[in-house]
C-alpha positions as CSV (number, residue, x, y, z in Angstrom):
1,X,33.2,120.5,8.3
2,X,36.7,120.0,7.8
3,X,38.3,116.9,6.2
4,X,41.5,115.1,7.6
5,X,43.7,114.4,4.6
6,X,44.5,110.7,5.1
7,X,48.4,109.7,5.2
8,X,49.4,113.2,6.7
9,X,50.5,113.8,10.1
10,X,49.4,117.2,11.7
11,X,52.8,118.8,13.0
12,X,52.9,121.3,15.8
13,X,53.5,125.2,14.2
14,X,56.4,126.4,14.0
15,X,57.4,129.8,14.8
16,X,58.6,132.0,12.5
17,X,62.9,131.7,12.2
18,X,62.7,128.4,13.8
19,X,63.7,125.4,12.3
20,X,62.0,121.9,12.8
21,X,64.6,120.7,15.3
22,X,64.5,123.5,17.8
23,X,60.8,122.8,18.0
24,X,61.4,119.2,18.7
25,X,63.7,120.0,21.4
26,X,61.2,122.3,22.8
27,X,58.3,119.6,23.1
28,X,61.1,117.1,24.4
29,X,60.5,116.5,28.0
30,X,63.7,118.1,30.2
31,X,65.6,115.6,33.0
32,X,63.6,115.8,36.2
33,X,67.4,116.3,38.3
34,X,67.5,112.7,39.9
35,X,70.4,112.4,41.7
36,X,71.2,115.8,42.0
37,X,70.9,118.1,45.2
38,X,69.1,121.1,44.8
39,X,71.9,124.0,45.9
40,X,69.1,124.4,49.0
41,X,69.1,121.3,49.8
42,X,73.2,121.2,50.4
43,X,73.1,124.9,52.3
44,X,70.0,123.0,54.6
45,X,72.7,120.2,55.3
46,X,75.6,122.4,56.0
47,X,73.3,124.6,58.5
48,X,72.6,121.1,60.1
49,X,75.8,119.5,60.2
50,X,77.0,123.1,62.1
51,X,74.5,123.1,64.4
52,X,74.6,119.7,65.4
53,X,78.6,120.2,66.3
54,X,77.4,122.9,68.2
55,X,75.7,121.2,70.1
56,X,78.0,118.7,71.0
57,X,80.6,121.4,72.2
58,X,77.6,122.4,74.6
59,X,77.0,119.0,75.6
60,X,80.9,118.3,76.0
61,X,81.2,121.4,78.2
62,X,77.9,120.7,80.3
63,X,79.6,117.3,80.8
64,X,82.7,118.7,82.2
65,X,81.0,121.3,84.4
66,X,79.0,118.2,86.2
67,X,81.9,116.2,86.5
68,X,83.5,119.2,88.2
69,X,80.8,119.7,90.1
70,X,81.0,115.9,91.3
71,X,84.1,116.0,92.1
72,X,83.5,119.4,94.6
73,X,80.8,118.2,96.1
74,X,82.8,114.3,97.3
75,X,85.6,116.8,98.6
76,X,83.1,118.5,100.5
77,X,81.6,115.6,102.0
78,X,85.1,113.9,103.1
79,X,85.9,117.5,104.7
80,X,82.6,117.5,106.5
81,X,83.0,113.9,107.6
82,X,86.7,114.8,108.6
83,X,85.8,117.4,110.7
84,X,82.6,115.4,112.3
85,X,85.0,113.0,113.0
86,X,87.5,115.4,114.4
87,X,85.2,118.1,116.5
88,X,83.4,114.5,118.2
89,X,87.3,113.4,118.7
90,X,88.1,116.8,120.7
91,X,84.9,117.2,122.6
92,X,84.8,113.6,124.1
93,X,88.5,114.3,125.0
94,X,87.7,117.7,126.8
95,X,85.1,115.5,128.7
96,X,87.4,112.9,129.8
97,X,90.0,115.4,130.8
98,X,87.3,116.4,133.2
99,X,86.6,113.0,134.6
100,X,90.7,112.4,134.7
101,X,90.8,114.0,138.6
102,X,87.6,111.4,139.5
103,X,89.4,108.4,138.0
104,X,92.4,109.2,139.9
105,X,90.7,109.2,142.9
106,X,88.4,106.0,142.2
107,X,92.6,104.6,141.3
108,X,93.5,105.7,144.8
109,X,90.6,104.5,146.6
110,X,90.9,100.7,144.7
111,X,94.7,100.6,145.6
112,X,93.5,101.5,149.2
113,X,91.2,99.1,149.7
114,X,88.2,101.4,149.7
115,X,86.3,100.8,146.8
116,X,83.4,98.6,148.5
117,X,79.8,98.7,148.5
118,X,78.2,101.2,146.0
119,X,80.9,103.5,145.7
120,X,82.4,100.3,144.1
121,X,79.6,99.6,141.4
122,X,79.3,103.2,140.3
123,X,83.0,103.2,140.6
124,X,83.4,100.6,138.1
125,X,80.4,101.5,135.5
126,X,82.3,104.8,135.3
127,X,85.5,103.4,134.2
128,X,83.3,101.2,132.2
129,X,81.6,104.1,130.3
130,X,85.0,105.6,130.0
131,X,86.5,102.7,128.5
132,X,83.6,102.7,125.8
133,X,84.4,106.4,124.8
134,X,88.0,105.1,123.7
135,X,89.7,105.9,126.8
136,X,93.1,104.1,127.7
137,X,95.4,103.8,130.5
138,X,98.8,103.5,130.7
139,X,102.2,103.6,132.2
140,X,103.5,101.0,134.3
141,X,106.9,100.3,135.8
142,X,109.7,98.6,134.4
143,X,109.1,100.2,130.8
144,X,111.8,102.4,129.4
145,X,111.1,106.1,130.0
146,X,109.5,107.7,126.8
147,X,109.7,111.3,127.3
148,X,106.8,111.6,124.1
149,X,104.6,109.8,126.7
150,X,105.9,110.2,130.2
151,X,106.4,113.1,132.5
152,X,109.4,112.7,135.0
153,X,108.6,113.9,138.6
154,X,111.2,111.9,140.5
155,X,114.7,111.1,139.4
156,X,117.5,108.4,140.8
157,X,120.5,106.1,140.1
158,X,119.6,102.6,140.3
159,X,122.5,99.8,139.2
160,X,120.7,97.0,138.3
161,X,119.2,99.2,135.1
162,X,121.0,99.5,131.5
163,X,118.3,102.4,130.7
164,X,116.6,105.2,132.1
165,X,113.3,103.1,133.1
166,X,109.9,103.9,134.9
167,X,110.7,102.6,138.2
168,X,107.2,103.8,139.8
169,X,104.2,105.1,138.7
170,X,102.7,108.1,140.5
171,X,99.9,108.9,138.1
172,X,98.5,106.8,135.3
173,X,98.4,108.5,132.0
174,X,95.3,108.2,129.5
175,X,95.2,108.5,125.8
176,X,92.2,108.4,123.0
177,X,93.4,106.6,120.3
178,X,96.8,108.1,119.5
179,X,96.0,111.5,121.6
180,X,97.8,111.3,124.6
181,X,95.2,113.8,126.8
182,X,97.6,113.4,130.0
183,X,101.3,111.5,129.6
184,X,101.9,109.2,132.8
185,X,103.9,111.2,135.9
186,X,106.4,108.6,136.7
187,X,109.3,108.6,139.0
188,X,113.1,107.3,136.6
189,X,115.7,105.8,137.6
190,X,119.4,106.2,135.4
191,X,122.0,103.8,135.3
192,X,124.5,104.0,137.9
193,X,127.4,106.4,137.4
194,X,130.4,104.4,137.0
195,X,128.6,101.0,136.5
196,X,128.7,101.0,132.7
197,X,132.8,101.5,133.2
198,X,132.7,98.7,135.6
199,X,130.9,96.2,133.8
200,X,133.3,97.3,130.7
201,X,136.1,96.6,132.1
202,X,135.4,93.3,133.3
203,X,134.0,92.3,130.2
204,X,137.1,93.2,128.7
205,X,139.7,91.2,131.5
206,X,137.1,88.4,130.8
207,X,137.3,88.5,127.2
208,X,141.3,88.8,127.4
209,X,141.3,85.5,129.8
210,X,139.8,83.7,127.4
211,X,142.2,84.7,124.2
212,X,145.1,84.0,126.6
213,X,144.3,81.3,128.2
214,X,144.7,79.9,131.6
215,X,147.9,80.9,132.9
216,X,150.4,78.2,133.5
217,X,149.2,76.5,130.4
């Protein structure tokens, strides 16, 4: 049995060629790396880092594509909604243009004095049912002629107007709105020829009796 010589300290061999030191700095423990990246580590993160702005270009352009796509579809609904509007416009119009010639004659009948019993009650929900459709009448004498909204059928002189005017109305006209679906057939009457000059001149001999005067004075 082997005896430990007291006061020595059992080193670790040493390999041939090496000094002491180097076998000291052999047994020394090595840094463990804190607070440095492993170079895997930093390639992970840049992988990341790309693939995440990747993804936001996707998302960016997904984004735009439904806004688009928003924006098509609200077009599409006002053009549908236009065009509902505008096909129920023309085919209650086409309706009423059919009923015009019966309205007329329920016009002709009240102005006659033969709208009575129940001629007279269906006469009157027609015109009622009309009415709620949007249909108007108009024309009516006295007015200025409007050419836009009036159909001349009968022309004369007249000197006691300073206009062509609607001196009598021989068929009413009806509109929807602002559609005009039959302009009013009304008989005009002009100014007289040679009444404007008329008038003219005595405005003027009056205007000049006044600056003058009276004479004598």
């Amino acid at each position: 049995m082997t005896e430990e010589t007291p006061g020595f300290e059992e080193k670790p061999d040493v390999p041939s060629g090496a000094t002491p030191d180097d076998a000291e700095a052999k047994a020394a423990p090595q840094p463990n790396g804190e607070g440095a990246a492993p170079a895997g580590d930093v390639t992970a993160d840049a992988g990341l880092i790309a693939q995440l702005d990747q993804v936001r270009t996707a998302l960016g352009e997904r984004t735009a594509d439904l806004q688009r796509l928003q924006a098509e579809y609200q077009n599409y609904r006002r053009r549908v909604e236009r065009d509902r509007i505008t096909v129920r416009e023309i085919a209650i119009a086409n309706l009423l243009t059919e009923l015009l010639p019966v309205l007329d004659d329920i016009g002709r009948a009240r102005e006659h004095g033969e709208l009575v019993g129940g001629f007279k009650s269906v006469a009157e929900s027609l015109e009622t049912v009309a009415a709620k459709m949007g249909l108007q009448q108009f024309g009516k004498e006295g007015e200025p002629f409007d050419p836009t909204i009036h159909e001349a059928l009968m022309h004369s002189y007249a000197p006691d107007v300073t206009e062509t005017t609607c001196v009598a109305i021989l068929q009413p006209g009806y509109r929807i709105g602002e559609r005009t679906i039959r302009p009013a057939r009304v008989a005009v009457a002009e100014p007289q020829p040679g009444a404007q000059t008329v008038k003219g001149e005595d405005a003027a001999e009056a205007g000049e009796e006044k600056d003058n005067g009276p004479e004598g004075a």
